[in-house]
VOVEX-436033 format. One record per residue (C-alpha): residue number from 1; x, y, z. Coordinates in steps of 0.05 Angstrom, whole numbers, plus 5000, padded with zeros to 4 digits. Last residue first. Example, Ala and Ser with C-alpha at 12.3 -4.5 7.8 and 13.67 -1.06 7.14 Angstrom:
REM VOVEX-436033
@resi:2&c1:5273&c2:4979&c3:5143;
@resi:1&c1:5246&c2:4910&c3:5156;
***
This chain:
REM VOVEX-436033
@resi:206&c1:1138&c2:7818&c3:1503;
@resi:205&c1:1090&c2:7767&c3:1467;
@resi:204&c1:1099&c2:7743&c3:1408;
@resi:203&c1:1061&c2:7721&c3:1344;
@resi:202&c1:1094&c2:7772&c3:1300;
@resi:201&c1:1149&c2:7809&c3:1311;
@resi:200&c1:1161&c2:7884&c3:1304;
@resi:199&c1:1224&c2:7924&c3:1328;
@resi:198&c1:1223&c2:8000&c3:1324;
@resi:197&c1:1289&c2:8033&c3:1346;
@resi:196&c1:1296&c2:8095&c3:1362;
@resi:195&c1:1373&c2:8129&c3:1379;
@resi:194&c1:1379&c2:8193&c3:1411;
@resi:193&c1:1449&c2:8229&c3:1425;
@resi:192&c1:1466&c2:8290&c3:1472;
@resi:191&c1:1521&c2:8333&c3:1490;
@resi:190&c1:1544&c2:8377&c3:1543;
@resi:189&c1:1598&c2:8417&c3:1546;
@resi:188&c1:1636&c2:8467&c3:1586;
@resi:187&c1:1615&c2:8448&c3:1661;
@resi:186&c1:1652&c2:8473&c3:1712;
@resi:185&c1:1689&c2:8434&c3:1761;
@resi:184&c1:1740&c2:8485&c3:1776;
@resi:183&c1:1802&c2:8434&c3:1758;
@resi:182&c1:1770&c2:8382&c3:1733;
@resi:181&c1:1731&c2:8423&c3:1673;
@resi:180&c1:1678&c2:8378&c3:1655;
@resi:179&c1:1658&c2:8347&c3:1587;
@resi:178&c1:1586&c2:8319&c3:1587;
@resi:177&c1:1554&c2:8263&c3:1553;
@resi:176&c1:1476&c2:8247&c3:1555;
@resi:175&c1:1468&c2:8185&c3:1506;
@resi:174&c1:1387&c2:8168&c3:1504;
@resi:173&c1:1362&c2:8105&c3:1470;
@resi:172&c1:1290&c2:8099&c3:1446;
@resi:171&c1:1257&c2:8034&c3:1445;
@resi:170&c1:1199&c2:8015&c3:1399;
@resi:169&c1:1154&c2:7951&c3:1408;
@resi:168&c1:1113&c2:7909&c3:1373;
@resi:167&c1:1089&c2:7847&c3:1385;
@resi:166&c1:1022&c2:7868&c3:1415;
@resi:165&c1:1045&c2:7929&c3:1446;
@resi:164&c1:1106&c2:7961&c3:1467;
@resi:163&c1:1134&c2:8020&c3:1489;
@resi:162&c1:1214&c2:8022&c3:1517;
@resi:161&c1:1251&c2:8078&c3:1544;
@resi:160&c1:1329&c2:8080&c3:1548;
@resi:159&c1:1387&c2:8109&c3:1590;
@resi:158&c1:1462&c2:8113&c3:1576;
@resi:157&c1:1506&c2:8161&c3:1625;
@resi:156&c1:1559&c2:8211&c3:1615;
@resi:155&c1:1628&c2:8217&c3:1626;
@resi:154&c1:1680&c2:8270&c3:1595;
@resi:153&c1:1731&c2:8298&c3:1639;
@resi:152&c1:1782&c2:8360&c3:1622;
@resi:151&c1:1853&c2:8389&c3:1639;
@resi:150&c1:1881&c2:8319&c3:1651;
@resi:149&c1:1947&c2:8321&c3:1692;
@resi:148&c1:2009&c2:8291&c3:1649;
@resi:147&c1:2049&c2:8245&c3:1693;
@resi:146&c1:2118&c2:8269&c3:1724;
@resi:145&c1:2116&c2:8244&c3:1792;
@resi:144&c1:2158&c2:8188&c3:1783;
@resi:143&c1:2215&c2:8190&c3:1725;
@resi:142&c1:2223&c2:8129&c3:1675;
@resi:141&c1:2282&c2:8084&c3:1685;
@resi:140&c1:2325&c2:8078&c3:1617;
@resi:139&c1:2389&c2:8109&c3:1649;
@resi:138&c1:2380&c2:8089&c3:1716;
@resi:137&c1:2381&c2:8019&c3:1689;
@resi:136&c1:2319&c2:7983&c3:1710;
@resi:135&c1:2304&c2:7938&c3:1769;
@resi:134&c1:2285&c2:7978&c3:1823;
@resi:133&c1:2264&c2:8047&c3:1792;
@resi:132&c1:2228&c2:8015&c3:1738;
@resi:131&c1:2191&c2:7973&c3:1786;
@resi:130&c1:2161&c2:8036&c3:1806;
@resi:129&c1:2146&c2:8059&c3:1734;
@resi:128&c1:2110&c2:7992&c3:1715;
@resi:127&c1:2061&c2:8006&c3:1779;
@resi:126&c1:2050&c2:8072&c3:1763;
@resi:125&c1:2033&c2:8044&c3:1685;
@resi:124&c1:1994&c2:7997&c3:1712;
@resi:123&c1:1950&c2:8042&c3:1755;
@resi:122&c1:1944&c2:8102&c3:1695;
@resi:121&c1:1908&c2:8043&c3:1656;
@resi:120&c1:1854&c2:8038&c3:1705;
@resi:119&c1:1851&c2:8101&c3:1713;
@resi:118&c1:1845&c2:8114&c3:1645;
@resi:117&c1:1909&c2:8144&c3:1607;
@resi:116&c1:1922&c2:8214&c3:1581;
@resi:115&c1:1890&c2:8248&c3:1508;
@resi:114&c1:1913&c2:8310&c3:1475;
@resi:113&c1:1868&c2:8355&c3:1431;
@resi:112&c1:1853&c2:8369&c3:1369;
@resi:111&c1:1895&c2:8312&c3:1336;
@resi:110&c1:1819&c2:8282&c3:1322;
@resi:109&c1:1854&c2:8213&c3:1327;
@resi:108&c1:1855&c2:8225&c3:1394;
@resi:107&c1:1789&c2:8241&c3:1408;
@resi:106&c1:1756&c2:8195&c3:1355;
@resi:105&c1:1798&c2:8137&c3:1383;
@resi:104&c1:1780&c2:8150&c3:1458;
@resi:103&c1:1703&c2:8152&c3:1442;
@resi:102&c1:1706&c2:8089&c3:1409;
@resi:101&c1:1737&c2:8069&c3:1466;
@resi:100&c1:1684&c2:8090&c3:1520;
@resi:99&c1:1623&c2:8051&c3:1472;
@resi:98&c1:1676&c2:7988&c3:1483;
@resi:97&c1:1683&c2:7992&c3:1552;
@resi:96&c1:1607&c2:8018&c3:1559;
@resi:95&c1:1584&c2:7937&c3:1543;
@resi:94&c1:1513&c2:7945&c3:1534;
@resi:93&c1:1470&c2:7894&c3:1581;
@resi:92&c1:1405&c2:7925&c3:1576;
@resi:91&c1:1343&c2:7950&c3:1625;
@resi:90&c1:1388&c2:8014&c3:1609;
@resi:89&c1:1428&c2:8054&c3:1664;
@resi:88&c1:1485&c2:8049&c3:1631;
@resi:87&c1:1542&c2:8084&c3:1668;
@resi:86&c1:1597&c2:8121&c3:1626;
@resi:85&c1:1656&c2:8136&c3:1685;
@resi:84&c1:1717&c2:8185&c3:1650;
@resi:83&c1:1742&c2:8200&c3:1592;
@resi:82&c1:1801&c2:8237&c3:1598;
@resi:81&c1:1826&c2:8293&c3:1563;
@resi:80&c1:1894&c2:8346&c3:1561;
@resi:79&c1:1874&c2:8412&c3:1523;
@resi:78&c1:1920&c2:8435&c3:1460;
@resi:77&c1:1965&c2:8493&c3:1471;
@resi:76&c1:1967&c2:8569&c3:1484;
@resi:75&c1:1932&c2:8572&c3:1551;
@resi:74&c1:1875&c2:8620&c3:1540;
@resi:73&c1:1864&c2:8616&c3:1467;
@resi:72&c1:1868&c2:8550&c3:1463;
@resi:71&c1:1823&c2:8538&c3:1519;
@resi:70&c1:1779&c2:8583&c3:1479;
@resi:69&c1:1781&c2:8554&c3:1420;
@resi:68&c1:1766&c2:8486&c3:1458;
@resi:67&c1:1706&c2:8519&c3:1497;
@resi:66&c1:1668&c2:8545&c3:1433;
@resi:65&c1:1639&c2:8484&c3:1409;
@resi:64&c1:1665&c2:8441&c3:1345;
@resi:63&c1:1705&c2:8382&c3:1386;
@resi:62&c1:1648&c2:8363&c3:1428;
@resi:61&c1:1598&c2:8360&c3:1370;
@resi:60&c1:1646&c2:8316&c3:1328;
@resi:59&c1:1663&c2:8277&c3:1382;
@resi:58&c1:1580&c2:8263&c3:1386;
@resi:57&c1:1570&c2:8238&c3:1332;
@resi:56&c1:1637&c2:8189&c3:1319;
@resi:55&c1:1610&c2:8157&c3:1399;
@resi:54&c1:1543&c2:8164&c3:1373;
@resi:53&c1:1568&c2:8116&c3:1302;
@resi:52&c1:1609&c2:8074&c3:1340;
@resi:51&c1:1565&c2:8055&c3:1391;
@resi:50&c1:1500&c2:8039&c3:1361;
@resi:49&c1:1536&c2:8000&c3:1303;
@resi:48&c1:1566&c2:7959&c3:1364;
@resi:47&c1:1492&c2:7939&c3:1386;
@resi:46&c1:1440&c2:7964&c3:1427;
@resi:45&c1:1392&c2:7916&c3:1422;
@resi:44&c1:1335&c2:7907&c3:1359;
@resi:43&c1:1353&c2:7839&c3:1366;
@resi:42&c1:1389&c2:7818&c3:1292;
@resi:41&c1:1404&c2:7888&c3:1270;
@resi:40&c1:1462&c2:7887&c3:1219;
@resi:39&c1:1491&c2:7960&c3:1201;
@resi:38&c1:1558&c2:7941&c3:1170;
@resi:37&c1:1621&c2:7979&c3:1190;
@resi:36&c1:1654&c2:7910&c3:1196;
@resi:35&c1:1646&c2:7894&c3:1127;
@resi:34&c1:1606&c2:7824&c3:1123;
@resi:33&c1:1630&c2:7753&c3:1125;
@resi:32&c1:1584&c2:7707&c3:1119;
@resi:31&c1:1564&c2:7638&c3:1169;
@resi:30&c1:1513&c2:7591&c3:1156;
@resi:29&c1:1476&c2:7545&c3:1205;
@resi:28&c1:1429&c2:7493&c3:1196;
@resi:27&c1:1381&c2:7472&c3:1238;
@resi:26&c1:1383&c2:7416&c3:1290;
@resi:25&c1:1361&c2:7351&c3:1269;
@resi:24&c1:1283&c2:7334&c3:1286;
@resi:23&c1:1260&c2:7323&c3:1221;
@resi:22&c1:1313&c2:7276&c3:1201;
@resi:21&c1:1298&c2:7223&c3:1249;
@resi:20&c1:1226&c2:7233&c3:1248;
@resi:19&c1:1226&c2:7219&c3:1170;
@resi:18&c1:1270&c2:7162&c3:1191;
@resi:17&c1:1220&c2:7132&c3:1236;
@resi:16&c1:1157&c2:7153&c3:1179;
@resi:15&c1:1203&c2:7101&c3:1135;
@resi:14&c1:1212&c2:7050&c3:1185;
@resi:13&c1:1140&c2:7045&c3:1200;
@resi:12&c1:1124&c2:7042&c3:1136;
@resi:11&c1:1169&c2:6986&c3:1117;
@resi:10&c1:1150&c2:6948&c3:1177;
@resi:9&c1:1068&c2:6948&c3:1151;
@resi:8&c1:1092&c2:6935&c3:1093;
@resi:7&c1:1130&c2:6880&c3:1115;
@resi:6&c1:1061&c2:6858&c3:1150;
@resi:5&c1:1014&c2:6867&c3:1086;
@resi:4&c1:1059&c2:6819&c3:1046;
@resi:3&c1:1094&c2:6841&c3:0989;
@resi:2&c1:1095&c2:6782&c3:0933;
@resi:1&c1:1143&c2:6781&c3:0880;
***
């Protein structure tokens, strides 16, 4: 059987059209599960890893200097904590809710101290209590006026540096937390947490 130059011709042309075809689908994608305490840096960003492991540093520090002994000390009993604003002032989205909750758990899983509502949080649970006082039973409605005053606030801010050059690049993170006295507005700790990061990547321009 004969195969004439023109069918051949078609052939081929069908052939490099499916080639096309299947060159140009999308890429494939698989997905793993890993531990969720595993370090995996895909951007070079400040990632969760980042803020779990200064949030665990820097409890640690906070809970190990001299002004909770002496609190202790002073007033017989465990001081009351809030954390308070954490600003990023990074070229970065970071998402400070979830670096400010890490913080929380160490805290009050630490059982050195004792730990009140945000803000935030303190609003809805004023609100809850008022409606209490309307539409629960006296018996189960919860008292006004008798919240738990924080002793202490820690905030801080997030700030970063960035070199690069010729597809590379290194950025240093800088945590500065510090724990305040609310009541005299002294100053009884401060705390601080660096983070470098080099990221290289060829053929790329930052």
């Amino acid at each position: 059987m004969k195969i004439f130059p023109k069918r051949i011709t078609i052939i081929s042309f069908y052939l490099s059209l499916l080639f096309i075809i299947f060159s140009c689908a999308g890429p494939t994608r698989t997905v793993k599960r890993v531990q969720v305490d595993e370090t995996i840096d895909l951007s070079g960003h400040w990632n969760d890893t980042d803020a779990r492991l200064t949030a665990e540093s820097m409890v640690r520090d906070v809970l190990s200097r001299p002004w909770l002994e002496n609190f202790i000390n002073e007033k017989g009993r465990k001081p009351v904590v809030i954390v308070g604003l954490i600003r990023n002032r990074t070229s970065e989205h970071i998402e400070t809710a979830m670096f400010i909750k890490h913080i929380e758990r160490e805290l009050l899983n630490s059982g050195q101290v004792k730990f009140v509502a945000s803000d935030r949080e303190r609003e809805a649970l004023r609100r809850e209590r008022l409606d209490q006082q309307s539409f629960a039973s006296p018996e189960s409605a919860k008292e006004l006026a008798n919240e738990l005053g924080a002793d202490f606030m820690l905030q801080g801010v997030i700030t970063s540096v960035t070199d690069s050059f010729e597809g590379k690049r290194v950025v240093k993170y800088q945590v500065n937390l510090e724990l305040i006295d609310i009541e005299n507005n002294t100053k009884v700790w401060i705390g601080q947490k660096e983070i470098k990061k080099f990221i290289q990547q060829s053929k790329y321009k930052w």
